[in-house]
C-alpha positions as CSV (number, residue, x, y, z in Angstrom):
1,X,2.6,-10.2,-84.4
2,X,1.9,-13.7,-83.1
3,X,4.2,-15.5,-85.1
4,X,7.4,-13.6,-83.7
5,X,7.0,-15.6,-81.1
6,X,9.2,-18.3,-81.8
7,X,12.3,-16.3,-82.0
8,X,12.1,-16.0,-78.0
9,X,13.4,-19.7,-77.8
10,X,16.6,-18.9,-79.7
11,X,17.6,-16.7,-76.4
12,X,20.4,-16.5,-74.5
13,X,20.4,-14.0,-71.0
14,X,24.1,-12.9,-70.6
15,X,24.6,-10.5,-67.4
16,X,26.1,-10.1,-64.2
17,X,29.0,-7.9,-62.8
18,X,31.5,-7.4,-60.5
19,X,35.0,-5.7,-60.2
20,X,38.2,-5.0,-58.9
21,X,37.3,-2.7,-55.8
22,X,39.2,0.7,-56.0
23,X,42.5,0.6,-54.2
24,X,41.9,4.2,-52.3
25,X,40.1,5.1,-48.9
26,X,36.7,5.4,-49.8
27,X,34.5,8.3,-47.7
28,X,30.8,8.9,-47.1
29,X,31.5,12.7,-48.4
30,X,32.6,11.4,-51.7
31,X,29.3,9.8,-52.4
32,X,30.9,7.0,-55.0
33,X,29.4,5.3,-58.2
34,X,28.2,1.8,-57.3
35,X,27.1,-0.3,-60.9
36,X,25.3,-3.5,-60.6
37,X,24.1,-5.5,-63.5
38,X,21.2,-7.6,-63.2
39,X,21.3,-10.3,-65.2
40,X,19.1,-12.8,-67.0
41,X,18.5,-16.7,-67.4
42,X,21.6,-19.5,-68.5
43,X,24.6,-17.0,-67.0
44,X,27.8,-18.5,-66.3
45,X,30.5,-17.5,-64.4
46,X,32.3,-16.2,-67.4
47,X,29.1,-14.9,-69.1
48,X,29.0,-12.7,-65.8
49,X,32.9,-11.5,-66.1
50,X,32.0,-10.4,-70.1
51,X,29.3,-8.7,-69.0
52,X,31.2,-6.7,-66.5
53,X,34.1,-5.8,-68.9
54,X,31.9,-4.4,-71.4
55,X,29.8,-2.3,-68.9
56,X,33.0,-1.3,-67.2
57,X,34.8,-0.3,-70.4
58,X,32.3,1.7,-71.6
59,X,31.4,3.7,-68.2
60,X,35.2,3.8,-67.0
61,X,36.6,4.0,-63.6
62,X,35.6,7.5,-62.9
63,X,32.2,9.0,-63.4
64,X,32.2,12.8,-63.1
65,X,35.6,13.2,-61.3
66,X,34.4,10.1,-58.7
67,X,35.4,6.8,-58.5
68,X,33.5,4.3,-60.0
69,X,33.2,0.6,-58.4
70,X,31.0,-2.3,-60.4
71,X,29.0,-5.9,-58.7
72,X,26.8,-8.3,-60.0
73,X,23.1,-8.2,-59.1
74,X,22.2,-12.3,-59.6
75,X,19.2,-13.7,-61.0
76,X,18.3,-17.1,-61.4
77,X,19.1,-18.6,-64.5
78,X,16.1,-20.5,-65.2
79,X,12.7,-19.2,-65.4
80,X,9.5,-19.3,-68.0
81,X,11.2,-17.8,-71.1
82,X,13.9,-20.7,-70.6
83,X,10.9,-23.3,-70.2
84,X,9.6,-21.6,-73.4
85,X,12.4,-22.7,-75.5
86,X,12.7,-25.9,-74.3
87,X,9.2,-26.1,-75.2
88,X,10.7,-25.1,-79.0
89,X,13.5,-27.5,-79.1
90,X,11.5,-30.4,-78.0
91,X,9.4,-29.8,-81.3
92,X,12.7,-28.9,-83.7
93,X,13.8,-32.6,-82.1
94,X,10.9,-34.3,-83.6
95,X,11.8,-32.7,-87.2
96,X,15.1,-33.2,-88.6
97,X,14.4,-30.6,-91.4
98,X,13.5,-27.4,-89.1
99,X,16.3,-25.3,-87.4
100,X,16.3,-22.1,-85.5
101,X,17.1,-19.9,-87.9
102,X,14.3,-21.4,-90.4
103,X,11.8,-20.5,-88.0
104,X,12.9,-17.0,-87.2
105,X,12.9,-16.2,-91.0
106,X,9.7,-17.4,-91.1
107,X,8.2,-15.8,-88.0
108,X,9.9,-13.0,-89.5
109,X,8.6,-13.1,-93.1
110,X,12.1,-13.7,-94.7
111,X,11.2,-16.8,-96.7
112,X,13.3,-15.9,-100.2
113,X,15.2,-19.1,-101.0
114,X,13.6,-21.6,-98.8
115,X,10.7,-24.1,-100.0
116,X,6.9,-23.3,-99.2
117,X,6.7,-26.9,-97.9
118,X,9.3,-26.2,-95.2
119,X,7.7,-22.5,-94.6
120,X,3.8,-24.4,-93.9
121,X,5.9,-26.7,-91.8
122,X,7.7,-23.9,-89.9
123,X,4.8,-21.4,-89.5
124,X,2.3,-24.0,-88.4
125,X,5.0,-25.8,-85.9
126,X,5.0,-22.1,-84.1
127,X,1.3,-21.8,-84.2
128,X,1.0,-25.2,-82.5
129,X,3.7,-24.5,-79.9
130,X,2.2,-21.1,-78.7
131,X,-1.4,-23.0,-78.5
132,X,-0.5,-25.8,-76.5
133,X,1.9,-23.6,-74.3
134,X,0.6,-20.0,-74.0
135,X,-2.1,-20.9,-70.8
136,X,0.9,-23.1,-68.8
137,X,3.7,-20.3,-69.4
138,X,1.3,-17.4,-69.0
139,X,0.4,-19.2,-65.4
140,X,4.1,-19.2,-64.7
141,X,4.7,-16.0,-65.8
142,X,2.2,-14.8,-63.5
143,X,3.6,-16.4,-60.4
144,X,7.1,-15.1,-61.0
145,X,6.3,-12.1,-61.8
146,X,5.6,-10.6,-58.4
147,X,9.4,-11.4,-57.9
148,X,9.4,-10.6,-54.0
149,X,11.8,-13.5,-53.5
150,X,14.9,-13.8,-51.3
151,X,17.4,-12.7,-54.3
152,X,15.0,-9.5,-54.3
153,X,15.8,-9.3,-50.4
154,X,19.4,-9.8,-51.2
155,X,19.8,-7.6,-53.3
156,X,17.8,-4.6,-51.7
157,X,19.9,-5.3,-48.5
158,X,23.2,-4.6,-50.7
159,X,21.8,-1.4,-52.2
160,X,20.6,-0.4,-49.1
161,X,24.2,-0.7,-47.4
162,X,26.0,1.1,-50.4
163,X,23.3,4.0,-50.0
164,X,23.1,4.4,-46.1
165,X,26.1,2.9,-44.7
166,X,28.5,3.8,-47.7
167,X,26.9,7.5,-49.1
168,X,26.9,5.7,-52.5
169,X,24.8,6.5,-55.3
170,X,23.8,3.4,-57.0
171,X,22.7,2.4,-60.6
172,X,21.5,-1.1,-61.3
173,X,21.5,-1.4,-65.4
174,X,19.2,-4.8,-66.0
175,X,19.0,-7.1,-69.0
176,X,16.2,-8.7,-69.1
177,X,14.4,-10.8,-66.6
178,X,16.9,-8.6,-64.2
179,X,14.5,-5.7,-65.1
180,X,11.7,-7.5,-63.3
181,X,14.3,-8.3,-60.3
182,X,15.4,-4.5,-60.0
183,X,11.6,-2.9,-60.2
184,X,10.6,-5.3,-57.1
185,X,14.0,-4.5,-55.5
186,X,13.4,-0.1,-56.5
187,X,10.0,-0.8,-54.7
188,X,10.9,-1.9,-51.7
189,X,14.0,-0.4,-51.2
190,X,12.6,3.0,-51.5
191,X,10.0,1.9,-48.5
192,X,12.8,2.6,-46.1
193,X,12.5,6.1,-44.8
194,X,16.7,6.1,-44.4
195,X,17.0,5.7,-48.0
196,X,17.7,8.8,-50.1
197,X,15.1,9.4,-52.8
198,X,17.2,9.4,-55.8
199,X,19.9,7.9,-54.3
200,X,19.1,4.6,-56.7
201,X,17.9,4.1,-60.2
202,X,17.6,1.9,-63.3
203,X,18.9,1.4,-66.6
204,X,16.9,-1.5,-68.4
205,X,17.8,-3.1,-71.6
206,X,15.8,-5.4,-73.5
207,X,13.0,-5.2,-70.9
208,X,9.7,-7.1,-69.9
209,X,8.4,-5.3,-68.0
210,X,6.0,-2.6,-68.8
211,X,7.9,0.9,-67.0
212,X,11.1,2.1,-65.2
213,X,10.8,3.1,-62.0
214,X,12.0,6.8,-61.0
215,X,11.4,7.7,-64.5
216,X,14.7,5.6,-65.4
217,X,15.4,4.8,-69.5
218,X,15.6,1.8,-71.4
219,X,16.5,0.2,-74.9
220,X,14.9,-2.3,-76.8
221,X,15.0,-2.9,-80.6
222,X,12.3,-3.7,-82.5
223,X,14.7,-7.1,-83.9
224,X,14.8,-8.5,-79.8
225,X,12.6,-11.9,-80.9
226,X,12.4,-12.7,-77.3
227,X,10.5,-9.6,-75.9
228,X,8.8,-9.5,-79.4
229,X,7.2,-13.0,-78.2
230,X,7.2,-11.8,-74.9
231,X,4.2,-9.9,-76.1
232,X,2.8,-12.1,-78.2
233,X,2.8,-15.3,-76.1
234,X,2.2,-14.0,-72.6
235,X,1.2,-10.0,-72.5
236,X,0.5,-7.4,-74.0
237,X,2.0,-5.1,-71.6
238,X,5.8,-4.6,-72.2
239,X,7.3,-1.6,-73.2
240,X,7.7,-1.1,-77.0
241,X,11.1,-1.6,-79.2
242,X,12.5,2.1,-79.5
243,X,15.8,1.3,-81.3
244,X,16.0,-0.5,-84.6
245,X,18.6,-3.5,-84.9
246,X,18.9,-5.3,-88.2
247,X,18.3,-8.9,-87.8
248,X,21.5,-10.8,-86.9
249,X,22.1,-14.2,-88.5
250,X,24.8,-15.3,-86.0
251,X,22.5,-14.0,-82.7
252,X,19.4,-15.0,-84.2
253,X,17.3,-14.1,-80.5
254,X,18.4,-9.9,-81.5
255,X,18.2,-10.2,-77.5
256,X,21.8,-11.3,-76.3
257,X,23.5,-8.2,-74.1
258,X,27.0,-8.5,-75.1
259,X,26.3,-9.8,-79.1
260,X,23.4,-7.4,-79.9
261,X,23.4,-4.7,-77.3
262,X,26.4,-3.7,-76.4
263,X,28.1,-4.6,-79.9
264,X,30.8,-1.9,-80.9
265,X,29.1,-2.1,-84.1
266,X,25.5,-1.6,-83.5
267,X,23.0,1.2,-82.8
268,X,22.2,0.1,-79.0
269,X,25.8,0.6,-77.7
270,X,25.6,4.0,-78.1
271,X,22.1,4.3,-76.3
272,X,22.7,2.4,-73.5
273,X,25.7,4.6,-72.4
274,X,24.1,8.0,-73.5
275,X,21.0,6.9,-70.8
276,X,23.4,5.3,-68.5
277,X,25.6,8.8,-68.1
278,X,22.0,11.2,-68.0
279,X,20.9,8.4,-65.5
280,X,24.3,8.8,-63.1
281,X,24.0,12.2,-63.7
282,X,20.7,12.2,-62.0
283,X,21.6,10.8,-58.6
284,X,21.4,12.1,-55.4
285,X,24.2,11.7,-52.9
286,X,22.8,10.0,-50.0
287,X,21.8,12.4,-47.1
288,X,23.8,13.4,-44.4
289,X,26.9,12.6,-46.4
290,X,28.5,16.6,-46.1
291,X,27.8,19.3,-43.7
292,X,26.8,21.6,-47.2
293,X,27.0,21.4,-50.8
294,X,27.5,24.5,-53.3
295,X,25.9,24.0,-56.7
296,X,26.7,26.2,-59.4
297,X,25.2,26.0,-63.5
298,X,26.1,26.7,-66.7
299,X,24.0,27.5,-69.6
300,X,26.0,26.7,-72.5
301,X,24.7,27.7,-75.5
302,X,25.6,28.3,-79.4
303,X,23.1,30.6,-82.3
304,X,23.6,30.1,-85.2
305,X,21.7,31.0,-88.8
306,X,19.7,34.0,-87.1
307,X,21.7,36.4,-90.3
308,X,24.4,37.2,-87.8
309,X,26.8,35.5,-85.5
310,X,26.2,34.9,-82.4
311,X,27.6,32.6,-79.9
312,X,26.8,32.9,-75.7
313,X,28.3,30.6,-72.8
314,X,27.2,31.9,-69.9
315,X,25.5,32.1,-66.5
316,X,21.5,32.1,-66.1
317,X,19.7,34.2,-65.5
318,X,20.8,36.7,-66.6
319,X,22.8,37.9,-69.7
320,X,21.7,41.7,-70.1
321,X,20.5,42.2,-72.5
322,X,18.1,44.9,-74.0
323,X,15.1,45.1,-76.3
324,X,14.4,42.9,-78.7
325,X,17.3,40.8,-78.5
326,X,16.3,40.5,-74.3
327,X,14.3,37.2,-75.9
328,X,17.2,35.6,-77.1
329,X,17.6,35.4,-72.6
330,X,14.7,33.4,-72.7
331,X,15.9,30.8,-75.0
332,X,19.6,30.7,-74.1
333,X,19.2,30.5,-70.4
334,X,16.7,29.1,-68.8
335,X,17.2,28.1,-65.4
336,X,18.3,24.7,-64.6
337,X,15.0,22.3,-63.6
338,X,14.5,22.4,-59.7
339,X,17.6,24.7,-59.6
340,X,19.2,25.1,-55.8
341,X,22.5,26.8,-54.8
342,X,23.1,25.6,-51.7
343,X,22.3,22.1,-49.4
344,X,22.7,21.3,-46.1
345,X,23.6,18.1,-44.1
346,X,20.0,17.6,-44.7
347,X,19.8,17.4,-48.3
348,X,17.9,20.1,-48.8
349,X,18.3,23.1,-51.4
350,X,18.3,26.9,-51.1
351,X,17.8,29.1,-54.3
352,X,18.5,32.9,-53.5
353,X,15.7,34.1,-56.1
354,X,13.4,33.1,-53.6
355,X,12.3,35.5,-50.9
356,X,11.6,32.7,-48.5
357,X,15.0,30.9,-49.0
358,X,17.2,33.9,-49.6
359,X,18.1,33.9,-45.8
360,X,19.1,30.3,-45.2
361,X,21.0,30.7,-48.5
362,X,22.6,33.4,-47.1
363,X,23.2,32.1,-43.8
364,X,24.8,28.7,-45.0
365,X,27.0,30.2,-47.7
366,X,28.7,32.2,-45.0
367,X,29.2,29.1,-43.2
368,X,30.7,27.2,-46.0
369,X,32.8,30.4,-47.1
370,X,34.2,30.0,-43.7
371,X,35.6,26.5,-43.4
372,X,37.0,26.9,-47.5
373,X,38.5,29.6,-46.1
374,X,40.6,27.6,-43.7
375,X,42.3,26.3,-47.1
376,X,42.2,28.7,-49.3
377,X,41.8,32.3,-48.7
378,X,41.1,32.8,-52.8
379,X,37.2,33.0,-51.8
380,X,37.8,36.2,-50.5
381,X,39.1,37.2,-53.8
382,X,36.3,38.3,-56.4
383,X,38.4,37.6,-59.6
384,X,38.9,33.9,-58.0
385,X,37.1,30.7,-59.0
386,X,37.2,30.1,-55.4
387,X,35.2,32.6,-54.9
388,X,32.7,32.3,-58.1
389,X,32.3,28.7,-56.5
390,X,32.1,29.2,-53.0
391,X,29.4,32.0,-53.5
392,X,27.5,30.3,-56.1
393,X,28.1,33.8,-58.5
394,X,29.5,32.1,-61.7
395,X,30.8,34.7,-64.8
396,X,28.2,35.2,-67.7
397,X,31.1,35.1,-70.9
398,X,29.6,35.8,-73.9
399,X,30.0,37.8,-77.3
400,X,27.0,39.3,-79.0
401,X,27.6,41.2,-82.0
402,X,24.6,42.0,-84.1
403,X,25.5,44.1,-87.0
404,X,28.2,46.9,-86.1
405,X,29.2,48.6,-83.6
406,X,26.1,46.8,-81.7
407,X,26.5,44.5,-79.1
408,X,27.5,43.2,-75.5
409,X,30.4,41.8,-74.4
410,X,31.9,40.2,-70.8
411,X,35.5,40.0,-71.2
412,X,37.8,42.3,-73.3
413,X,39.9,41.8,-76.3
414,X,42.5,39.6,-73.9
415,X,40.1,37.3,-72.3
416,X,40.1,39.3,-69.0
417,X,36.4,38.7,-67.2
418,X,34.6,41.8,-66.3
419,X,34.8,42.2,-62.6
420,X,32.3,41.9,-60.3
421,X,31.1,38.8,-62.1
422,X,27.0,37.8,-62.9
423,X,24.9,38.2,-59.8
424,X,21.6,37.9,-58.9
425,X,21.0,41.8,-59.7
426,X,23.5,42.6,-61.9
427,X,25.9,41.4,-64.5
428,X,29.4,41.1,-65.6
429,X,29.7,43.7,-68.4
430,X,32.3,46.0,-70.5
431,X,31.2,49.3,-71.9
432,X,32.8,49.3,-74.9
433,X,32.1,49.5,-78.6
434,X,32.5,46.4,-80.3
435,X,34.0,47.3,-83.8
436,X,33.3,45.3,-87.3
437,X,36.9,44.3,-87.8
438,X,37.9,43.6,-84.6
439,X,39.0,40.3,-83.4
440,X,37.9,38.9,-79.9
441,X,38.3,35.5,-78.7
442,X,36.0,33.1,-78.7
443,X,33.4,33.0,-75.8
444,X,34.2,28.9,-75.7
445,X,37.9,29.6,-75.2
446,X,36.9,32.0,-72.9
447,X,35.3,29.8,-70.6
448,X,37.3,27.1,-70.8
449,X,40.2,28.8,-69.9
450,X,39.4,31.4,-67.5
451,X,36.2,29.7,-66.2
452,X,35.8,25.9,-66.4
453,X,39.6,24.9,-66.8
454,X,40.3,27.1,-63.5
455,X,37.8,25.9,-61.4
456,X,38.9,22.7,-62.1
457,X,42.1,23.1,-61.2
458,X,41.4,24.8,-58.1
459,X,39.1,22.5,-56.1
460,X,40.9,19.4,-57.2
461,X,43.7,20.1,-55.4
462,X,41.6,20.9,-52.2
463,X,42.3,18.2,-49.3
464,X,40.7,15.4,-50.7
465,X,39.5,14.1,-46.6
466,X,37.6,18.0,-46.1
467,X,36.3,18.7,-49.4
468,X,34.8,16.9,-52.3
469,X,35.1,18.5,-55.9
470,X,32.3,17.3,-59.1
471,X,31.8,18.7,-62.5
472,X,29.8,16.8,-64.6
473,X,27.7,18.2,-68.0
474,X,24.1,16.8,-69.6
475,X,22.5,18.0,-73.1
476,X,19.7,20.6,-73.0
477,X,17.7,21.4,-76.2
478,X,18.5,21.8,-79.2
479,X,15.3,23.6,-81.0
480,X,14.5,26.9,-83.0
481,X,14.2,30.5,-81.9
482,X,13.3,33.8,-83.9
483,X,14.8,31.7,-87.1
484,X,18.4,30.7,-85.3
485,X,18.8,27.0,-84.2
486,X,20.2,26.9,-80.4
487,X,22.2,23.9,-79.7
488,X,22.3,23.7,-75.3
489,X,23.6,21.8,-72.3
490,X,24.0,22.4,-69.0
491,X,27.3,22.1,-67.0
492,X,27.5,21.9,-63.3
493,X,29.6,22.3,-61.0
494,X,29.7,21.6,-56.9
495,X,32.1,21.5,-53.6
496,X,30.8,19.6,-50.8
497,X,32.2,20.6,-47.4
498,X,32.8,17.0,-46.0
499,X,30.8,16.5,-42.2
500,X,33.1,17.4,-39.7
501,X,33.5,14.8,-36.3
502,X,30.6,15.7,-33.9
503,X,28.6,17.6,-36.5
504,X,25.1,17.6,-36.6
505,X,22.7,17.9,-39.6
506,X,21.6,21.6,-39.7
């Protein structure tokens, strides 16, 4: 509505980052975290050190296993929304008896205790305000808009070395005006051919503009008075609220990043790291940063309210199982989106279901088998994690008991994994009758002891200058099936064999 506008002069743009630099030897094989925030208008020094604290707290020094380092993307501090509300305090000047917060109640409808007098006064200050300074601030907003300035070139030369000089993956999470600043910089940046696509994206809170590139996330709440007249005032074309924030008193704006968005105890804190961690999760090491990477997935999944129990953690595709309950496959494993098993120095991906990439997948697994094997001779083994990993073959471990003596079952009474583990043909399987009253372990225990917990352990302790270990996990779906509700994520896990002197991409 029109008269929300007035809250936008009540704003205060907090932002800016930048960190202690991680004491170890950095390497392009690693492919570190690199976090700028891009900050809006009337930062200070120690607005900027706040701002990285809280973003730094809440993301952590490591990310996935990988070291995490943090900088400041910086805007200028001035700009049309800051004209705007000097525009507003000129007019409260001239009337002793108006304040901020009158007019946001009364932009905002919440008028309970104060006189109608000083409501007509309020309302028709706003309506006055917007008249005589829409055309001026919409011309302005125009002009800076384009924002293909010499901080945009600044700042796409710095992403630009972290990607292809450094190997680092790179998220820029913007407040603000700093969305405007990191959607020219994601433009141009992504012209140069040496720039890894995916390499960069963009978290935006309390955005202007009207998208994300790269398909990046962003929070807004519906209470944020300055984008609210953002829209009035200047255009229609900004990405709606999609978070509700109740209406402040002591941040009147709803638009400040440390007092409203990143507040312990409000809704937006919670949102802006749940799309910050999917949005890390999503980038691509910078090409040419290993010789090969191994990818392996997990399917986790838990049934439940289907009439019997049923849990499954396990490897897709395939879980084995037969006639009707073959649907539950369906729904508890699909395939990973865009799913690959192998890269090469090249960046590009192999998946062995495919007749036309079954070969190369072949071909570079036996490469990478071979220089793992200078380290550990466990890939040879087919009980090892080392070799699950290093052939991209990770165990199915799962439980299905459906009524009894009915059922399928990967690992016996002890935990023990039936051996060979999931492949592309077959499965990992006992033959066994699964009794009413017997006791198994639980196929989460399972895995995380004999599975995940192992892995882990394993490739950590690789040398750290020849190998590079991740694991990292996202949500999947969490939806109906045949009257059970499936709750799903996705884990993954990968070894990069680091590029080796004189190596060329292959």
């Amino acid at each position: 509505m029109r008269l929300r506008a007035v809250v936008l002069t009540c704003c205060v743009f907090l932002g800016a980052l930048s960190s202690p630099t991680v004491a170890q030897v950095e390497t392009k094989c690693e492919s570190r975290y690199r976090i700028y925030f891009g900050n809006g208008i009337r930062n200070t020094p120690q607005d900027w050190e706040a701002s990285k604290e809280e973003l730094a707290t809440m993301i952590g020094a490591r990310f996935n296993g990988v070291p995490v380092s943090y900088a400041n993307a910086i805007n200028p501090t001035d700009g049309f929304i800051d004209d705007l509300q000097r525009v507003f305090e000129q007019k409260l000047a001239e009337n002793s008896d108006l304040s901020w917060e009158l007019l946001v109640r009364a932009s905002l409808g919440l008028i309970n205790g104060i006189s109608p007098e000083l409501v007509r006064i309020a309302l028709d200050l706003i309506i006055k305000t917007e008249t005589e300074s829409s055309a001026e601030l919409k011309k302005k907003w125009e002009a800076e808009n384009s924002y293909v300035d010499s901080r945009v070139t600044t700042h796409v030369a710095s992403y630009t070395q972290d990607i292809v000089e450094n190997g680092r993956r790179v998220l820029l999470v913007a407040h603000s005006q700093g969305n405007l600043y990191g959607n020219a910089s994601h433009r141009i940046l992504y012209s140069n051919p040496n720039v890894t696509p995916g390499s960069f994206g963009i978290v935006g809170v309390a955005s202007p503009a009207n998208y994300v590139p790269g398909g990046g996330s962003y929070v807004t709440s519906d209470a944020d008075m300055v984008i609210n007249a953002l829209r009035s005032i200047i255009t229609d074309q900004v990405l709606p609220a999609n978070i509700s924030i109740p209406l402040d008193t002591s941040e009147l704006s709803g638009h400040n990043f440390i007092k409203t968005y990143m507040h312990p105890e409000k809704p937006a804190r919670e949102k802006i790291q749940e799309i910050a961690t999917v949005a890390l999760n999503k980038l691509v090491e910078p090409k040419e940063a290993y010789d090969y990477k191994i990818v392996s997935y997990i399917s986790e999944a838990t049934v439940s309210g289907t009439g019997s129990e049923y849990r499954a953690t396990g490897y897709c595709p395939d879980f084995g199982l037969t006639g009707e309950a073959s649907l539950w496959q369906v729904a508890l494993c699909p395939r990973y989106p865009n799913q690959k098993s192998i890269y090469d120095s090249r960046g590009i991906g192999y998946d062995p279901t495919l007749p036309a990439e079954a070969e190369d997948f072949n071909r570079l697994i036996q490469l990478a088998t071979d220089r793992l094997r200078s380290v550990t001779d466990q890939v040879d083994d087919p009980a090892s994690p080392a070799y699950w990993l290093s052939h991209a073959e990770l165990p199915t471990v799962t439980l299905s008991i459906v009524g009894c003596n009915r059922g399928t079952n990967s690992y016996d009474q002890s935990g023990n994994i039936a051996i060979p583990v999931q492949t592309l043909t077959g499965r990992n399987r006992f033959k066994e009758t699964l009794e009413c009253n017997s006791v198994w372990p639980d196929p989460s225990f399972v895995y995380l002891t004999k599975v995940k917990l192992s892995i882990i352990n394993l490739f950590q302790e690789l040398p750290n200058n020849k190998f590079k270990f991740e694991y990292s996990t996202e949500k999947g779906g969490d939806y109906s099936f045949y009257g059970g509700n499936i709750t799903q994520r996705f884990s993954k896990y990968s070894i990069k064999i680091c590029r080796s002197e004189g190596s060329a991409a292959i």
